[in-house]
C-alpha positions as CSV (number, residue, x, y, z in Angstrom):
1,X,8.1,-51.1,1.2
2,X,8.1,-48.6,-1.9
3,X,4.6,-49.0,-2.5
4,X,3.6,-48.4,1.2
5,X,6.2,-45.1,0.5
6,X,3.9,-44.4,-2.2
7,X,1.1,-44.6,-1.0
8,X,1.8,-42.6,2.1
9,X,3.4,-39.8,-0.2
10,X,-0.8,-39.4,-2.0
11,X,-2.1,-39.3,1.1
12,X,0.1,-36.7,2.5
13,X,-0.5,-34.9,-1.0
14,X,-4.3,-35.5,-0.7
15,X,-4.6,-33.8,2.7
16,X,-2.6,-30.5,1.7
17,X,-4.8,-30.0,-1.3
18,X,-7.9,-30.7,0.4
19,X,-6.7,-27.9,3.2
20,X,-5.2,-25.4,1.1
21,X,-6.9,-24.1,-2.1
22,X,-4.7,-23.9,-4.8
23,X,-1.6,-25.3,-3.0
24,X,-0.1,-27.9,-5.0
25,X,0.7,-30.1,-3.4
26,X,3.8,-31.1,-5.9
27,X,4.5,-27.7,-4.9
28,X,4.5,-27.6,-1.0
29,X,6.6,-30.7,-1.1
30,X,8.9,-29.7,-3.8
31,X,12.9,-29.7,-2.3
32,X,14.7,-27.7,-4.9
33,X,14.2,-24.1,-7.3
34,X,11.7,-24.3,-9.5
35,X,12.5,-22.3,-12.4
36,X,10.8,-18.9,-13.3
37,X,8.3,-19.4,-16.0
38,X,8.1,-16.0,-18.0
39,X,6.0,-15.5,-20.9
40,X,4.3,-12.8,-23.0
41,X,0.8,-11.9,-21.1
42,X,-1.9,-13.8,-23.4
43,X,-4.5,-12.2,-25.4
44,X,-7.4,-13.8,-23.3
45,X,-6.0,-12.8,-19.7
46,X,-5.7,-9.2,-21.3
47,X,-9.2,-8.9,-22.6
48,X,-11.0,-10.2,-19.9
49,X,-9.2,-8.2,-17.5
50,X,-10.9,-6.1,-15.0
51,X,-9.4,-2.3,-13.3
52,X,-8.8,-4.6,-10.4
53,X,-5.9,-6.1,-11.9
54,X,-2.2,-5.1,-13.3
55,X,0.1,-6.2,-15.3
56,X,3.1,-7.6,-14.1
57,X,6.2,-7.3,-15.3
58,X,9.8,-9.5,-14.6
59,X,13.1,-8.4,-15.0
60,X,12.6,-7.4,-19.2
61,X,9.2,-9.4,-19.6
62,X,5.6,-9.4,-19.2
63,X,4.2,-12.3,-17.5
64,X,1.1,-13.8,-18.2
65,X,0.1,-13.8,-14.2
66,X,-2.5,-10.8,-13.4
67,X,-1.9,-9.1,-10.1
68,X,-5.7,-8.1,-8.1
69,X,-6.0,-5.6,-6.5
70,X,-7.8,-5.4,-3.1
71,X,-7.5,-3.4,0.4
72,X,-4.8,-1.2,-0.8
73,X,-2.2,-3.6,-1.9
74,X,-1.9,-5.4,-5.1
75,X,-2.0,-10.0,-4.3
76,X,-0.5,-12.6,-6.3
77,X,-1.1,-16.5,-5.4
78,X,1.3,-17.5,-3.1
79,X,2.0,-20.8,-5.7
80,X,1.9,-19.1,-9.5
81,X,4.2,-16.3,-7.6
82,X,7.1,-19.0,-6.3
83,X,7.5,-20.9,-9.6
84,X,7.7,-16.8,-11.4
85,X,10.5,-15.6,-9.0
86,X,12.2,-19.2,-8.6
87,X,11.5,-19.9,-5.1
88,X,11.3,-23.1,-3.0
89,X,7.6,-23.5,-1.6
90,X,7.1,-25.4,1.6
91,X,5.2,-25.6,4.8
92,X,1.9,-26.1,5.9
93,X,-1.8,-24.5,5.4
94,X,-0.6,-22.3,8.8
95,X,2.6,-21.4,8.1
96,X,3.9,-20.6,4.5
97,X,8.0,-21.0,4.0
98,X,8.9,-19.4,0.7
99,X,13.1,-19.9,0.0
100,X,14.9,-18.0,-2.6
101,X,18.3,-19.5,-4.4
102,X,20.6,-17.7,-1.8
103,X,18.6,-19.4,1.0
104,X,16.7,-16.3,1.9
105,X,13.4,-17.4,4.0
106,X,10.2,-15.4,4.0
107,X,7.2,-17.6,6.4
108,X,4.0,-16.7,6.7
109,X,1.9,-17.2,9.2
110,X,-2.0,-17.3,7.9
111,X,-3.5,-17.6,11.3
112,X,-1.4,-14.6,12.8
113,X,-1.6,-12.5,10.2
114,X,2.2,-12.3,10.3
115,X,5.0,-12.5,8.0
116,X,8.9,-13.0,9.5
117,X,11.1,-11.4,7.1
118,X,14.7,-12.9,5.7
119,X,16.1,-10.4,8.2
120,X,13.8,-12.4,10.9
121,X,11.6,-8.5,11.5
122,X,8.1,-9.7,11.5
123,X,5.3,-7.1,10.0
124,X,1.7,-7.7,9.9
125,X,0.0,-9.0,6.9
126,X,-2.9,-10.9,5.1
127,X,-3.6,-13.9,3.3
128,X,-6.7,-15.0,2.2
129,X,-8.1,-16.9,-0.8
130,X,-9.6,-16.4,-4.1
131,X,-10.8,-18.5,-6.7
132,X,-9.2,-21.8,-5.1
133,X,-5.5,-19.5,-5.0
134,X,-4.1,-18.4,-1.5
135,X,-2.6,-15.0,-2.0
136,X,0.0,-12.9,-0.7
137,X,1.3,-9.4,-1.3
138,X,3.4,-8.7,-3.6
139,X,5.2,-6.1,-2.7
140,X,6.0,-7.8,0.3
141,X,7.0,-10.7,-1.6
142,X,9.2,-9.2,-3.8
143,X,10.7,-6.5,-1.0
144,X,11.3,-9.3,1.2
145,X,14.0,-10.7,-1.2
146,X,15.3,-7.7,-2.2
147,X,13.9,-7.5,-5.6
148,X,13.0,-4.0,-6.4
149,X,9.1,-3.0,-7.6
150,X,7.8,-0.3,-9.4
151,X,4.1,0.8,-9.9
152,X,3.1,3.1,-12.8
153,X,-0.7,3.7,-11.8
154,X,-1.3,5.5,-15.1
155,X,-0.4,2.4,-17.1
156,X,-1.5,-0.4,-15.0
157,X,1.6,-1.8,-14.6
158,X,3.7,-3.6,-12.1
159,X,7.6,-4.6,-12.5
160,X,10.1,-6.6,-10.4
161,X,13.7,-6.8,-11.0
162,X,14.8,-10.3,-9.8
163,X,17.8,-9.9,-11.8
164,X,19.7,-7.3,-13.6
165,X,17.5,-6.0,-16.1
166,X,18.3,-4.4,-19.4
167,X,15.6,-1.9,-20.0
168,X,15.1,0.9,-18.2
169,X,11.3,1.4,-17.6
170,X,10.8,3.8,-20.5
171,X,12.6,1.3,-23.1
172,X,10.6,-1.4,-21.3
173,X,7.4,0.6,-21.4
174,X,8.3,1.0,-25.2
175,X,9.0,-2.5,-25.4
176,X,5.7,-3.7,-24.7
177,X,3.7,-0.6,-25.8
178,X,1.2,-2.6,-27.8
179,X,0.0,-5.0,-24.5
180,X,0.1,-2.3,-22.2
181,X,-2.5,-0.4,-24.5
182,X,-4.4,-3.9,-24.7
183,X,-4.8,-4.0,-21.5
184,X,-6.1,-0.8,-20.8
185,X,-8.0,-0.6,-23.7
186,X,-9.8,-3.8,-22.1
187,X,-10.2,-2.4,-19.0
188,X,-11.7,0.7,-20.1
189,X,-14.3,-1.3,-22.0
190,X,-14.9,-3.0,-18.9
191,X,-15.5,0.1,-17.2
192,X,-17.9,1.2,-19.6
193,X,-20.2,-2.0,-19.9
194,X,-20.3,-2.6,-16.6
195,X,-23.0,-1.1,-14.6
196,X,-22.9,2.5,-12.5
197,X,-20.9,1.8,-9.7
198,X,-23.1,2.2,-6.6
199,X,-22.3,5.5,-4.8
200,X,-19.6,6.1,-2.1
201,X,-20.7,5.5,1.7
202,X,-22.4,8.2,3.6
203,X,-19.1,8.4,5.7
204,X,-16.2,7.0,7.4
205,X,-16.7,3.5,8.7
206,X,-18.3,4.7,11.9
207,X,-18.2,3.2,15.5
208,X,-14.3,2.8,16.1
209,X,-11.8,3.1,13.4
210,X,-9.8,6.1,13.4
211,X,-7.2,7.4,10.8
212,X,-4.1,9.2,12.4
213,X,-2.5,11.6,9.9
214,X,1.3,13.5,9.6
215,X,1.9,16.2,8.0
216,X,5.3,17.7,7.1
217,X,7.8,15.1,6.8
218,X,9.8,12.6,6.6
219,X,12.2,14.1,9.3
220,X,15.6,13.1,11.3
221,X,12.8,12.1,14.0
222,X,10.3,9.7,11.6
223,X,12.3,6.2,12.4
224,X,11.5,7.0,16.2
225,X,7.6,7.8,14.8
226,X,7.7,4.7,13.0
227,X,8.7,2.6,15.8
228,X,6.3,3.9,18.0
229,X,3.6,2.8,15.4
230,X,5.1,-0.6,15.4
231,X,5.1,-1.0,19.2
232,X,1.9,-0.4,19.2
233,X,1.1,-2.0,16.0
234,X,-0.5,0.5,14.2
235,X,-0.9,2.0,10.8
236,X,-1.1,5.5,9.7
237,X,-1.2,8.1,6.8
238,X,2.1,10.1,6.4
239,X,0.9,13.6,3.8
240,X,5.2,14.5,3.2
241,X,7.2,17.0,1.6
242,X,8.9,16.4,-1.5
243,X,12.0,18.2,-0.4
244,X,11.4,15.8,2.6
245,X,11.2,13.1,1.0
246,X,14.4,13.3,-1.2
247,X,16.4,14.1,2.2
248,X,14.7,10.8,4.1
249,X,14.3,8.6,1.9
250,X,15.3,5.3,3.9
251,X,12.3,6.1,6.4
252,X,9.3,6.8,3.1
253,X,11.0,3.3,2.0
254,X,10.2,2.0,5.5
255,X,6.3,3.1,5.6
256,X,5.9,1.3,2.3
257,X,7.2,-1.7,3.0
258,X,5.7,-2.1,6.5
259,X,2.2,-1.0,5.6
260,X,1.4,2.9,6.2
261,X,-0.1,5.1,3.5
262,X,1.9,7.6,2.0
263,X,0.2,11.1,0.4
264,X,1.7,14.2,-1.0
265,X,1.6,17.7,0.9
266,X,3.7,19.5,-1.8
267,X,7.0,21.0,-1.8
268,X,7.2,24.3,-0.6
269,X,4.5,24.4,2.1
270,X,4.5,28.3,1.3
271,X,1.2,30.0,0.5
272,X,2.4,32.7,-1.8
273,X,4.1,29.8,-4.2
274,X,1.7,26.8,-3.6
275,X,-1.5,28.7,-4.1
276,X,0.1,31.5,-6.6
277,X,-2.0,29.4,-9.6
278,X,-4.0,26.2,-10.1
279,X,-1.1,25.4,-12.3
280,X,1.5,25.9,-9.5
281,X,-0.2,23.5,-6.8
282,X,-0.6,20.9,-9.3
283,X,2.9,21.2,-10.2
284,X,3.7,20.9,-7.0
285,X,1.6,18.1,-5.9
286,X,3.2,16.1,-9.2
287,X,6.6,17.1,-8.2
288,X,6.0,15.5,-4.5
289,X,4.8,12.3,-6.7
290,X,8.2,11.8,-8.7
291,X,9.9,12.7,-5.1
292,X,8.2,9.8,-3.7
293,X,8.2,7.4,-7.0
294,X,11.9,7.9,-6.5
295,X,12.6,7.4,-2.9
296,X,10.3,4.6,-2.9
297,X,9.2,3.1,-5.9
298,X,5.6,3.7,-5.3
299,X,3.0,7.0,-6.5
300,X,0.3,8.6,-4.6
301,X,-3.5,10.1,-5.5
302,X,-3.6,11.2,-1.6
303,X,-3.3,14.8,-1.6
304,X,-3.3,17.4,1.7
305,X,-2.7,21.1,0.9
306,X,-0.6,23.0,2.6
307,X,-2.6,24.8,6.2
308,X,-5.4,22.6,4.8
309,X,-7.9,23.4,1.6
310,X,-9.7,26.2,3.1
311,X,-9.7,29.0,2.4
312,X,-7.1,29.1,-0.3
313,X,-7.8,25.5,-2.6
314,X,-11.2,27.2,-4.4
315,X,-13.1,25.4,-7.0
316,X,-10.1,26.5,-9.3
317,X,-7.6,24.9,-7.6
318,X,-9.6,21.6,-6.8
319,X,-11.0,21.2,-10.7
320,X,-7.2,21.7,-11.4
321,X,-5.8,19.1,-9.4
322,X,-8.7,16.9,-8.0
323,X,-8.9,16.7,-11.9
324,X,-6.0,15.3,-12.8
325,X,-7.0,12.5,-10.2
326,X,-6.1,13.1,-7.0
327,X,-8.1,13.0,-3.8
328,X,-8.2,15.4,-1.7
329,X,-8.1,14.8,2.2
330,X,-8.6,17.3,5.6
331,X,-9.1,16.3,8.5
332,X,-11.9,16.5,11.6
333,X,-9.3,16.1,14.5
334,X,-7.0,18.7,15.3
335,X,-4.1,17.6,17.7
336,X,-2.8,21.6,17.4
337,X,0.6,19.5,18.3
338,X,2.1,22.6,15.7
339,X,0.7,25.4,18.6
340,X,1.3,23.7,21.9
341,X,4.7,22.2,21.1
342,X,6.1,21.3,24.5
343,X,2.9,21.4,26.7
344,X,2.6,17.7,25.1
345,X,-0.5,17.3,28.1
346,X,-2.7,19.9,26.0
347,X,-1.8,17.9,23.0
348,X,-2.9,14.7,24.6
349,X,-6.1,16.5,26.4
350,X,-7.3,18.3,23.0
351,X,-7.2,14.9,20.7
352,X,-9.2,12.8,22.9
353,X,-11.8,15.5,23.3
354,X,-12.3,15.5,19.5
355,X,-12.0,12.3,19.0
356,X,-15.1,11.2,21.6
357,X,-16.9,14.2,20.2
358,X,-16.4,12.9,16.7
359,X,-17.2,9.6,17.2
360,X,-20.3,10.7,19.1
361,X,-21.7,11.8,15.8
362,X,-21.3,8.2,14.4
363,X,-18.4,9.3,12.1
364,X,-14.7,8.3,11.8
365,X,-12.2,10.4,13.4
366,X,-9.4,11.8,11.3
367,X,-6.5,13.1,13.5
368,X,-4.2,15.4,12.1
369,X,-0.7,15.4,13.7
370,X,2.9,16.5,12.3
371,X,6.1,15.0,12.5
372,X,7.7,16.5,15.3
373,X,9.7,16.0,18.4
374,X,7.1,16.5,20.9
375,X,4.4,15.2,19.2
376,X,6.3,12.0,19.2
377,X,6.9,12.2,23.0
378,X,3.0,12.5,23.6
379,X,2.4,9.9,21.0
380,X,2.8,6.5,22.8
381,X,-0.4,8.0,25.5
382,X,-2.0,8.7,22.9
383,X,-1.8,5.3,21.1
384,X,-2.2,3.6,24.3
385,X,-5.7,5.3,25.5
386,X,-7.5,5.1,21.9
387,X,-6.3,1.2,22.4
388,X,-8.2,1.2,25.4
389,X,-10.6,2.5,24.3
390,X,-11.4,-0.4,21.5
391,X,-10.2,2.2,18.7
392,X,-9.4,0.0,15.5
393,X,-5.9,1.9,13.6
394,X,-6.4,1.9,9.9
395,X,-5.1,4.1,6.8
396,X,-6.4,6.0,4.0
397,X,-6.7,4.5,1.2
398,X,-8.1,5.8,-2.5
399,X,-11.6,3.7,-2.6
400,X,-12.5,5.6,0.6
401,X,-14.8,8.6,0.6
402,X,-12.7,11.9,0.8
403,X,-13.0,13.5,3.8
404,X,-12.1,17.4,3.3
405,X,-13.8,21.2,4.0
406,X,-15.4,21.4,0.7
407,X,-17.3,18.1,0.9
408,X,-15.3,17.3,-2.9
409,X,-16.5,13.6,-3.0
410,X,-13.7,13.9,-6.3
């Protein structure tokens, strides 16, 4: 009887692995914690590292597991990132059950696209797989379990706390000084053998995606923005206020962790201060970034001038800030939402005439909208007709071409 157990227990084991690249299969049938495995990051990982990978941090550690980067989001395999943060890994190739020591359950659903949340909110997501590993994000990984993440761009690095950790991130940035500058050492040697990178597209993605864009908040009316988006289940670009930001934080936390794109519009929004020097708007636009490192754990390269960049963001002002390497963004959709306020039907009327007429010309339409009441009253028409009309949602993201009224590809 224990041998026909046995046997039956292979099988079973053969089947997952043969479905599921890199799923162990000791792994999806595993019935208790399996212990976080922490280690220094080794030599070899560091030096053949690419800049489509970070390092990641735990608690006071480096690990030796490279995040990639791809579509925006930094992915970790769903397997090497259970045994690091100690949870249980079960389920099938369709649906993914990870279970932390407290009995906290994150599933994924592959198929769907979907991802139900400890707190049983399901977001959209992806999974796919890469060199035999199935991979997940790891910001909603770690999010999900309420382990916080940081991201310092500027150092390739990513940290989660999983318990209470010691070091601050400058003591743990100090800590581990000498991998940190291995790493992008490496990578800036692999920038520099590797061939030209081919040129940016043309344009947008053309046919019909569309980017919808918000300026000036996060405001006392952004959760109601947000739920809108969800309803519908779209994405979008949120360009916010410092000030903003430090007064809303709960709702820039939100747009992380569910998938928009956050980007910095500065902190006054006043000409005579933002556009007083080259100096001033990029202290400004660096302000907004420690605004929103703090609110949310998370920087931005996405830039929008106050009014837009023309006329006032010259060649000064760009070779100034686009410089110090952000990208600056416009837009080719005005919703005028600012101007005709209550009279929501000339909002509604005036983006869908720019949109078609955009999208006429083959080129993505970029829809600039604030955060305010009554553009949130017209919004769910609005969402509803582009849906109708086959209009794919997505975000901005830093690998797309900037679109902006000095054609500044920077």
């Amino acid at each position: 009887m224990l041998r026909k157990c046995t046997l039956w227990m292979m099988l079973v084991s053969c089947l997952l692995l043969a479905v599921l690249p890199g799923w162990s299969a000791a792994a999806a049938a595993a019935s208790s914690e399996v212990s976080p495995k922490v280690s220094p990051a080794p030599a070899k990982a560091v030096a053949s590292s690419a800049a489509s990978t970070a390092l990641l941090g735990l608690n006071d550690e480096l690990t030796d597991l490279l995040p990639v980067f791809k579509s925006g989001n930094y992915y970790v395999p769903v397997r090497e990132a259970a045994q690091l943060f100690g949870l249980k890994l079960t389920g099938t190739p369709q649906e993914i059950s990870l279970t932390s020591a407290g009995g906290f359950v994150l599933l994924l659903k592959a198929e769907e696209g979907q991802a139900v949340k400890p707190d049983g909110t399901t977001v959209q997501t992806s999974l796919f797989v890469e060199n035999g590993s199935t991979r997940v994000q790891l910001g909603l990984l770690a999010r999900s379990f309420g382990y916080p993440i940081t991201y310092q761009a500027d150092k390739l690095l990513l940290r989660v706390v999983t318990t209470q950790g010691a070091l601050d991130n400058d003591k743990f940035d100090a800590a581990h000084k000498s991998e940190i500058d291995s790493h992008l050492k490496a990578v800036k040697e692999a920038e520099r053998q590797a061939k030209p990178a081919p040129p940016k597209p043309a344009g947008r993605p053309s046919g019909k995606t569309i980017y919808l864009t918000f300026d000036d908040g996060p405001s006392a009316h952004t959760g109601q923005l947000l739920d809108i988006l969800d309803r519908y289940e779209v994405k979008a670009t949120f360009f916010m206020l410092g000030n903003h930001i430090s007064s809303y934080s709960d709702s820039v936390k939100r747009m992380v962790q569910e998938g928009d794109s956050v980007g910095l519009h500065g902190m006054t929004h006043q000409k005579d201060l933002f556009y007083k020097t080259p100096e001033a708007a990029l202290q400004e636009m660096n302000d907004d970034n420690e605004r929103l490192y703090k609110a949310a754990g998370v920087k931005s390269v996405l830039i929008r001038p106050p009014y837009g960049s023309k006329p006032y963001f010259k060649e000064d002002f760009r070779d100034k800030v686009l410089g110090a390497g952000y990208h600056l963004w416009d837009w080719n959709v005005d919703s005028q939402d600012w101007k005709f306020k209550a009279d929501t039907a000339s909002t509604y009327a005036n983006v869908m005439k720019q949109v078609k007429a955009v999208s006429a010309r083959k080129t993505a339409p970029v829809v600039l909208m604030h955060d305010l009441p009554t553009t949130i009253q017209i919004l769910p028409k609005i969402l509803a007709e582009l849906k109708k009309e086959g209009y794919a949602f997505a975000v901005i993201t830093p690998e797309l071409k900037p679109v902006n009224f000095w054609n500044d590809e920077r």
